[in-house]
N, C-alpha and C positions, 0 to 999 in steps of 0.2 A: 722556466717553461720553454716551449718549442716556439722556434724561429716563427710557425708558421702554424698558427689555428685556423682549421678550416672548419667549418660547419656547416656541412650538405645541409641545408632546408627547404624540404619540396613540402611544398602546401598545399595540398589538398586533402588537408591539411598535415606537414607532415615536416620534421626537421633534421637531422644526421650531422654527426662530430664526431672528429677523430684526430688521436693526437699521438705522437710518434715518439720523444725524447722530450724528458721534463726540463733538459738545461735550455731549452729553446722556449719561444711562444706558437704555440700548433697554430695553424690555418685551423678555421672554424666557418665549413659552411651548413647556412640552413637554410633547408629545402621544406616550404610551408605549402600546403597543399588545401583548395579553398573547398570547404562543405564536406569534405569528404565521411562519408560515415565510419559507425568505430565496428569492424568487423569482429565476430568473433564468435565460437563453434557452437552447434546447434543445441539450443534448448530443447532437454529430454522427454521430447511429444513425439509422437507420429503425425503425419500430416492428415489433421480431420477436415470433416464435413458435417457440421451438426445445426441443429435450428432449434429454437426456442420460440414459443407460440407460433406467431404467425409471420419469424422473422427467421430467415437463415446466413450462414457463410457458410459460400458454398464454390468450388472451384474454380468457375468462370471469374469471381471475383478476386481469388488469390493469384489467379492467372495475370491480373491489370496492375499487378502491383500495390493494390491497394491495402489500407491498415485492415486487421483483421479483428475484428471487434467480436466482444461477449460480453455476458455480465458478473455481477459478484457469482464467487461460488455459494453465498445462500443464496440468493436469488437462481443460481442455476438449479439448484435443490430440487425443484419443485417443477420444471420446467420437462419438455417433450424431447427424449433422443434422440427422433426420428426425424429426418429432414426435408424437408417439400419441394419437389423439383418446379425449381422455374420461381423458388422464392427469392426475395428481394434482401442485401447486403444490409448490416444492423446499420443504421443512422450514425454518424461522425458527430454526436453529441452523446451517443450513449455511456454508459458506462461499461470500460472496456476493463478486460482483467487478461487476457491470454490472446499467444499467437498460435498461428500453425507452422508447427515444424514437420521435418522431414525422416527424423531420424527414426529407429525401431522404438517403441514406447518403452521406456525403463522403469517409469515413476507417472503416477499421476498427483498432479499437485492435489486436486481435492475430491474427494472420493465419489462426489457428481459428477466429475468427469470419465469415469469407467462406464458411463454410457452412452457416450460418444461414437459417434460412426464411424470404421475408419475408411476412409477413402487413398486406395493406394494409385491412383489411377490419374489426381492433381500432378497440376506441372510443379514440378522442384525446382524453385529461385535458389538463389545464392549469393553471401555476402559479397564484399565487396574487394577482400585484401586477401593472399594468399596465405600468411603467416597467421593470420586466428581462424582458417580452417576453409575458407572461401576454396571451392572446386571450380564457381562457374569464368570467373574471370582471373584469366593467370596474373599473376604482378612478380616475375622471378626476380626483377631487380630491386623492388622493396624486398620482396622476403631475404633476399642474399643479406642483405642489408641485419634484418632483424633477427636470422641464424646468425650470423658470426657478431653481433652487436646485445643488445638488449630493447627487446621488447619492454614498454613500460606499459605495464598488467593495469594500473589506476592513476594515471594522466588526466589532469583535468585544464577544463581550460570556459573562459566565457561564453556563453550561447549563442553570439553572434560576431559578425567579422569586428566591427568596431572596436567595441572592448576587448576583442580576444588580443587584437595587436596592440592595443593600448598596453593592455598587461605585459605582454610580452617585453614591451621596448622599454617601460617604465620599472618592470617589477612592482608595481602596486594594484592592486583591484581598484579597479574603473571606478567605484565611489568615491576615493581617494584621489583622482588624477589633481594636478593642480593643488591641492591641498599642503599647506607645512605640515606636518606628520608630529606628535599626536595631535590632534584638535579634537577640545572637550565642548563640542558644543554640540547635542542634540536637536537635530532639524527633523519637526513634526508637524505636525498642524494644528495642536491646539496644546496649551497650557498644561494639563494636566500629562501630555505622550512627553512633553518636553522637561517636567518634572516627575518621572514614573512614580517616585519615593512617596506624590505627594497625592493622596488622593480624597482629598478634603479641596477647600478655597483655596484659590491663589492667593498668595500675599501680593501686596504692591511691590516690593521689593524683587519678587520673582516673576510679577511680569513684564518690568522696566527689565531684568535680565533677557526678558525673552524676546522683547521689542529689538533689545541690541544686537542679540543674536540676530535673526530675521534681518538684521539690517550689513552687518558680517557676512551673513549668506549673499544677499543681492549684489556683493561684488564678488562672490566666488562659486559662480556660478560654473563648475569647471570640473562637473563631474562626466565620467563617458561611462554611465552606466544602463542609458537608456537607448535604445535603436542602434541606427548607423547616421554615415551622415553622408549628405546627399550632397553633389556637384554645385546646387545656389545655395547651399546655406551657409550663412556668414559665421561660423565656427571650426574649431580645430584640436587638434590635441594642445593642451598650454604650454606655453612657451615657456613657463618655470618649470619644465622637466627636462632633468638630463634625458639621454635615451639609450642604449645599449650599444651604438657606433661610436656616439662622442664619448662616451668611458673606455672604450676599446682604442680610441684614437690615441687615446693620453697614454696606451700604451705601447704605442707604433703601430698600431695598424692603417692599414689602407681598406678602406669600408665601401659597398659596393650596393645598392638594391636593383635588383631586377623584379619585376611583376607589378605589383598591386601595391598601394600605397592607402586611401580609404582613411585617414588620418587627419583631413582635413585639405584642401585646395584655394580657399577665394583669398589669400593673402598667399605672396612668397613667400613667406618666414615661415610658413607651416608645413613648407613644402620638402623634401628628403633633401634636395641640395643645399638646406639649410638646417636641417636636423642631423646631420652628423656624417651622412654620404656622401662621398667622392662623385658618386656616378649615379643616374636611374635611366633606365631603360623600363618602361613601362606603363600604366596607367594610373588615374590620379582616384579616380571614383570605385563604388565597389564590384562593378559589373562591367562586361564590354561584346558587343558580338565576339565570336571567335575567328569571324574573315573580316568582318567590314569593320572590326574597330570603335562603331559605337558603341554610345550608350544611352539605354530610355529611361526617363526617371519622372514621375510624376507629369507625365504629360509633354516635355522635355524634351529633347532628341538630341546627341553632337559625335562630333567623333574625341575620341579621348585616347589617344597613345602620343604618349613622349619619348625623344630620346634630349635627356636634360632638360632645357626649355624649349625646344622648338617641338613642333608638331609636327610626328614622322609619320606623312604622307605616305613616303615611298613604301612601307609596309603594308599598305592596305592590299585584302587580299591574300596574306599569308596567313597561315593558321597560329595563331595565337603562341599554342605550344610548342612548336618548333620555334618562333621568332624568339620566344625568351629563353629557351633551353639552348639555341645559338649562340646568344649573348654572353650568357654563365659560361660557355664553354669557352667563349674569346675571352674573356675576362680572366680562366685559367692560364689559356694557352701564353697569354702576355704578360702573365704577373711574376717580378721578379721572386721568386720562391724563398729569397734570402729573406723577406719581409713578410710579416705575417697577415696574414688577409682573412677580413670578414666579407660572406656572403651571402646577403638574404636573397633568396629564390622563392618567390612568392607567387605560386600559380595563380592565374584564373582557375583552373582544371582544378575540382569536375563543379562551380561555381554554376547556375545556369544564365546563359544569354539572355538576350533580352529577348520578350513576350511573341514575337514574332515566327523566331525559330531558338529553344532556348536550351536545347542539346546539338552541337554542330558537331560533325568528326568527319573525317574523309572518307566518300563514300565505298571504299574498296575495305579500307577496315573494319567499319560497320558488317560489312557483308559476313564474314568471319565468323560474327555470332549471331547467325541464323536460327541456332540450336535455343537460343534464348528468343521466347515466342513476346514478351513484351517489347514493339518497338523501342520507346521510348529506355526503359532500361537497357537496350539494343545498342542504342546510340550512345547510353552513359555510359556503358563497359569501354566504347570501344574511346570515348574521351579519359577514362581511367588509365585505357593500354600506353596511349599517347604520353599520360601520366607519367607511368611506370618508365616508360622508355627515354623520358630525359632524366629520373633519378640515372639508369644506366649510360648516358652521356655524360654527365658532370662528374659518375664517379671512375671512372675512364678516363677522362679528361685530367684527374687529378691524378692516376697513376702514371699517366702519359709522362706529365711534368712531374715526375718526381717530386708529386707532395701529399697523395694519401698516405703514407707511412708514417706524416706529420700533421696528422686532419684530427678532426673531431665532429662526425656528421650526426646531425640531428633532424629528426622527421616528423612532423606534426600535422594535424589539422587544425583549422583556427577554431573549429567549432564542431559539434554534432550533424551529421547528414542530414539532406535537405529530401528526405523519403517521402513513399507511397505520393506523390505532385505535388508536396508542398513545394513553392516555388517555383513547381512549374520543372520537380529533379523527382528521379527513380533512385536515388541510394538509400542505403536499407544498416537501419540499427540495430537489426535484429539480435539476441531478444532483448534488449534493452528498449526502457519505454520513454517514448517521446521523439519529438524531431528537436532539429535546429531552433533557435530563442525559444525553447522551454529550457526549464531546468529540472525536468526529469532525466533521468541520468541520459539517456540517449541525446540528450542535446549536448550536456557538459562533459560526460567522458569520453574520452576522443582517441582516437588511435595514434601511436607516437613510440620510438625508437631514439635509440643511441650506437651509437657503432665508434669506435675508438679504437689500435692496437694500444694507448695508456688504459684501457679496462681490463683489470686483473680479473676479474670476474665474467663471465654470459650466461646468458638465458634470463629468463622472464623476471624483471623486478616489480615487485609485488609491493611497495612501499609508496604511501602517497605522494603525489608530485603535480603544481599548480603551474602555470605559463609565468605565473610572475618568477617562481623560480628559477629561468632559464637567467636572465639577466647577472646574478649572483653566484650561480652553479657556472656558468660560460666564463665570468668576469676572473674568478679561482681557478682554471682550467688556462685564463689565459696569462696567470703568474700575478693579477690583482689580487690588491686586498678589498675584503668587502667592507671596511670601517669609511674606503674612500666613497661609498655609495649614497652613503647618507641613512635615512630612515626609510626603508622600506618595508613592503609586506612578504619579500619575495627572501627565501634559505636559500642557503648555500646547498647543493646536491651532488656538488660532485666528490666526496667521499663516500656516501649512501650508494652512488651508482659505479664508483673505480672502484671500488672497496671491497661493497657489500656493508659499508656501516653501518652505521645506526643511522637512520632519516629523523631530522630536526622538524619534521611535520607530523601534526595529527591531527589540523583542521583546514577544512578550505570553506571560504565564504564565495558561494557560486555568484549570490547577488543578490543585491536589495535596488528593488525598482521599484518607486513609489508611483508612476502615472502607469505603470503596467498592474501595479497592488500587491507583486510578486516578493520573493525572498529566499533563497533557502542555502544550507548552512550542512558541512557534515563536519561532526567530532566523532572522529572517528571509536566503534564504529557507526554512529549513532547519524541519520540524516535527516533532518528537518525541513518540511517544504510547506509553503503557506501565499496561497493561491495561486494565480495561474494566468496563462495567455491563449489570447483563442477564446474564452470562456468556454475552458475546455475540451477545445475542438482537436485539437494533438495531442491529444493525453492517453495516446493508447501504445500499443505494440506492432512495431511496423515493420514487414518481410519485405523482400521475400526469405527465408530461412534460406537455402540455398548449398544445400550439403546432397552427396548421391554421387557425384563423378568422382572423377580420377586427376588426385595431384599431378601433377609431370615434374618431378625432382629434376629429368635430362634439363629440361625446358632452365631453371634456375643454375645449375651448373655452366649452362652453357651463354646463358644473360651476359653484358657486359659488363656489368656489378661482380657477380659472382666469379667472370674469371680473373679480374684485377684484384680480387679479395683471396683469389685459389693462389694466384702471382706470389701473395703475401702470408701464404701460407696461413692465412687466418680462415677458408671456410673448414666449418664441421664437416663431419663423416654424416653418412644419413640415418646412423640411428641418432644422432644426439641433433639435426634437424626434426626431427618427429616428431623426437620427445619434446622440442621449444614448441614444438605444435599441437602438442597436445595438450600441453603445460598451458596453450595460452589459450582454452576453452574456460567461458562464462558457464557456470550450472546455476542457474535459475534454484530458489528455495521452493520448496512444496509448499504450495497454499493453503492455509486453513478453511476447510470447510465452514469455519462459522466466524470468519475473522469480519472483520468491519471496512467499510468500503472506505477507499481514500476521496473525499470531494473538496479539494482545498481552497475552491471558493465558499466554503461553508464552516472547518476548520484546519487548523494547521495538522498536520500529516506527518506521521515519524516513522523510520523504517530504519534496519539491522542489514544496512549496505554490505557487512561481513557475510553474513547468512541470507541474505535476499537482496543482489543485485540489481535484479529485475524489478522491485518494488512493487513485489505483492500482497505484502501482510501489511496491512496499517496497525500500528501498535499505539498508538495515540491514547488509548483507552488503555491499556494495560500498563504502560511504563510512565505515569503521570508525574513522578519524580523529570526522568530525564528528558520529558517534554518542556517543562518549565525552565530547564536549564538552559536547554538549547535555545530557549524564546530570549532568556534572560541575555546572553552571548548573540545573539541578532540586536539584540537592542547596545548594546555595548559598540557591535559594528558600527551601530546605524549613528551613533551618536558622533562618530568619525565622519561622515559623509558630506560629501558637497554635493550639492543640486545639481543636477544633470542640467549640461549648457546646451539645449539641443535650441534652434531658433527656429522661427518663420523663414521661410524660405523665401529669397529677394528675388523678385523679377529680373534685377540687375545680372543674375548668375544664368540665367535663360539660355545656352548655346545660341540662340536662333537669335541674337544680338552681339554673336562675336565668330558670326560668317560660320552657325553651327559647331562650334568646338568649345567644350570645357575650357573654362580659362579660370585665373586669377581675379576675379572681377572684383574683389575688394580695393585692387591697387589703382582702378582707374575711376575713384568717387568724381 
């Protein structure tokens, strides 16, 4: 392999690899990008305005960003076309089935919707990425990136930041963290879940097995499949896990993290200078303002940036994205090129700050997209651009130093966007349903790229692919073998993606989380989901849609992504950019007018991920064979699981008893 693997990873979420001669080990940077949502082209609706009884969606409200709520299409059935001026937005507990788009109507899902209003007179939102069709906010250095690279069409990844990077570093789904790989012991909560087979009396003998188990669990308590983890709470990723730098080590590399860590902090050992990194320049927890540096957590308050162990002061006051997009770029400009370097780039960006003020950007770039009438999404474009513009310094940076030619950049989000306010963020999943920690696809399918000149292939890969993946797929890419990896959940992908192979996947287990009641599972194409978070309060489809403007091709051509990629003779012409852009349009399935509503806190939910993206048909009823299956393979999962090690949170971890700053507070009992 090449001297020298690099792996762009901007995370908002988002990661980039590229690799230049196979007799060397490539540099491998990845560029991870936080919350960002998964863009992609407009679901074939016109932008409506319609009401039912004496409730409507009605402009004003698709104007605020907000999810845009309906009901089943039988229930629409029967319902009023006509819409009541000055009616009030459907309720965030109803049951939602459809968004409003922008585009000219080609199809209507169900045949009660052809009397629908249309309103051409609503403000047109728009996604969030340039490359799956986003007009309103430009990103030319991601899309340089995902023309001359590979778009990854079904990238999946955990619902929220914890387990997303769990997975990442470990190659294993987050119920498995900590765990010796296989473990046959199913953790339930009563006798009969823990014996499925047996649905008659316990024997003595099986429930003296099940005491033992129960008692196996209470030391391995060391699962990251439940929340994130917070600044006082006395846990972390376990310490019996390799992680994706120390296997890279053992093969010369020199390993790097910049951004975001969220993996655990009240012990040093948990901490990146001791999990396989050289260097961090960043922060410990999963939030931070983007000038002042803090962070608010449960009542909480501290400042939280590092550079190694000390507490870098002297940054306060600069903007977040620049200070780490600085870093990455000194970490280029000094790294001897003969040696191959890993670099995780772990935004904040577009993460939101704390509650205070929780979209920051500088106020001259904000101003720029005046044209977009919602502040708040106003101020998130203009933290996206900021985004955008250090993926185009770090890949600059690497042509500077004569080492994109021998990179392998990868681009990811750790999760699904944090849309219409949840948390307090305007990105937009549209039309995929759900936000961030659901596992409707808009939480788990995430937007994410490869860019390599070692890919014999580009354009849009269409082949499943999970974050644990990256660990295995990276580790082969940088001349490992993956037998040295041990057991894990995570394939090897990089022949599926240098190739065009065959992909060694056809299932991802999103997640099973027993204090949320959650689970869901795709064999493909088959996806199983069985209940929910929110009690179903984010279970809808969330815009803005945001199609109607004018791409600016000049605009990415002239990026400084795009000209160190033109340098290299590797960008496309602009018909075969269009067509990756066209290529990389979601079409939503036509809804059946008499199909059955999905309520997954009532039963489990199955859907044809192939033929309904969007997950509008619930088939639950119809396909009774392959729902049984899919439950049967949840429980096979589940029976691998460790208990999520989340804790009480210790007073001891409080900033405001270590002079306001995040610390290590385990080390000082």
């Amino acid at each position: 392999m090449m001297k020298a693997l690099a792996v762009l990873c901007a995370m908002a979420n988002w990661s980039v690899c590229a690799f230049a001669d196979q007799r060397t080990r490539p540099h491998i940077v990845y560029i991870l990008a936080d919350d960002m949502a998964t863009p992609q082209k407009e679901h074939p609706l016109r932008r409506l305005s319609f009401s039912f009884g004496m409730v409507a969606v009605n402009p004003a409200f698709v104007n605020s960003n907000h999810v845009v709520h309906s009901i089943t299409c039988r229930e629409l059935t029967n319902r009023s076309s006509r819409p009541r001026p000055g009616s009030k937005p459907v309720p965030s507990d109803s049951k939602s089935l459809l968004i409003i788009g922008s585009q000219p109507l080609s199809r209507i899902p169900c045949d009660a919707l052809r009397k629908l209003h249309k309103d051409r007179s609503s403000f047109q939102g728009w996604n969030d990425v340039g490359f799956h069709g986003s007009d309103q906010i430009p990103t030319p250095n991601i899309d340089a990136l995902a023309y001359s690279g590979r778009p990854l069409q079904r990238y999946y990844a955990p619902p929220v930041c914890t387990p997303s990077r769990a997975a990442l570093l470990t190659g294993k789904y987050p119920i498995r963290n900590g765990v010796k790989m296989p473990l046959k012991i199913h953790f339930l909560h009563s006798y009969r879940d823990f014996f499925p087979e047996n649905s008659g009396v316990v024997s003595d003998e099986q429930g003296e097995r099940f005491q033992r188990g129960l008692k196996i669990f209470e030391h391995r308590r060391k699962g990251m499949q439940h929340g994130v983890i917070y600044g006082a709470e006395p846990r972390g990723l376990p310490l019996t896990e390799t992680l994706l730098p120390q296997h890279l080590q053992r093969l010369g590399y020199r390993t790097h993290l910049v951004g975001k860590w969220h993996l655990g902090s009240y012990k040093r050992e948990y901490l990146p200078l001791n999990r396989g990194f050289e260097s961090h320049l960043g922060f410990w927890t999963g939030r931070i303002d983007y000038y002042d540096h803090t962070s608010m957590e449960h009542g909480s308050w501290g400042f939280d940036i590092r550079r190694g162990w000390s507490v870098a002061h002297d940054l306060f006051g600069e903007y977040i994205t620049d200070v780490l997009t600085a870093e990455a770029v000194r970490l280029i400009q000094t790294h001897n090129a003969s040696q191959p370097l890993f670099l995780l780039l772990a935004h904040s960006a577009v993460h939101s700050g704390n509650p205070y003020t929780p979209l920051r950007a500088p106020d001259d770039l904000v101003d720029n997209f005046k044209y977009i009438n919602n502040y708040q999404r106003r101020k998130y474009a203009a933290m996206l651009t900021k985004f955008d513009e250090s993926v185009g310094h770090v890949v600059e940076a690497l042509h500077r130093h004569g080492m994109l030619q021998q990179s392998v950049v990868v681009m990811s989000s750790d999760n699904g966007g944090a849309a219409a306010g949840f948390n307090l963020n305007a990105a937009s999943n549209y039309p995929l349903r759900g936000v961030k920690n659901t596992l409707w696809e808009g939480g788990v399918r995430v937007a994410a790229l490869i860019w390599s000149p070692l890919l014999r292939v580009r354009g849009p890969a269409t082949r499943l692919l999970h974050a644990v993946d990256w660990l295995p797929t990276l580790y082969t890419a940088a001349g490992g073998n993956v037998s040295d990896l041990g057991v894990i959940d995570g394939v090897s992908q990089w022949d599926a993606l240098s190739r065009d192979g065959p992909s060694p996947r056809t299932q991802i287990l999103h997640n099973i989380d027993d204090i949320y009641g959650n689970a869901a599972l795709t064999d493909w194409p088959w996806k199983i989901l069985k209940g929910t978070t929110y009690n179903g309060n984010w279970d809808g489809w969330y815009g803005p849609g945001g199609r109607g403007g004018r791409y600016d091709l000049r605009a990415l051509l002239d990026s400084r992504a795009g000209r160190a990629l033109a340098a290299l003779r590797l960008m496309p012409n602009q018909t075969q950019i269009l067509s990756t852009r066209a290529a990389s349009t979601i079409q939503c399935g036509v809804c059946a007018a008499n199909g059955v509503a999905c309520r997954p806190l009532q039963a489990p939910c199955l859907f044809n991920i192939e033929l309904d993206p969007c997950e509008l048909n619930n088939l639950a009823e119809t396909q009774p064979a392959v729902l049984q299956r899919l439950l049967s393979l949840l429980q096979q999962y589940n029976a691998s699981a460790a208990p999520p090690n989340n804790q009480p949170l210790d007073p001891k971890g409080d900033p405001a008893r270590w002079d306001h700053v995040y610390t290590n507070f385990g080390d000082y009992e």
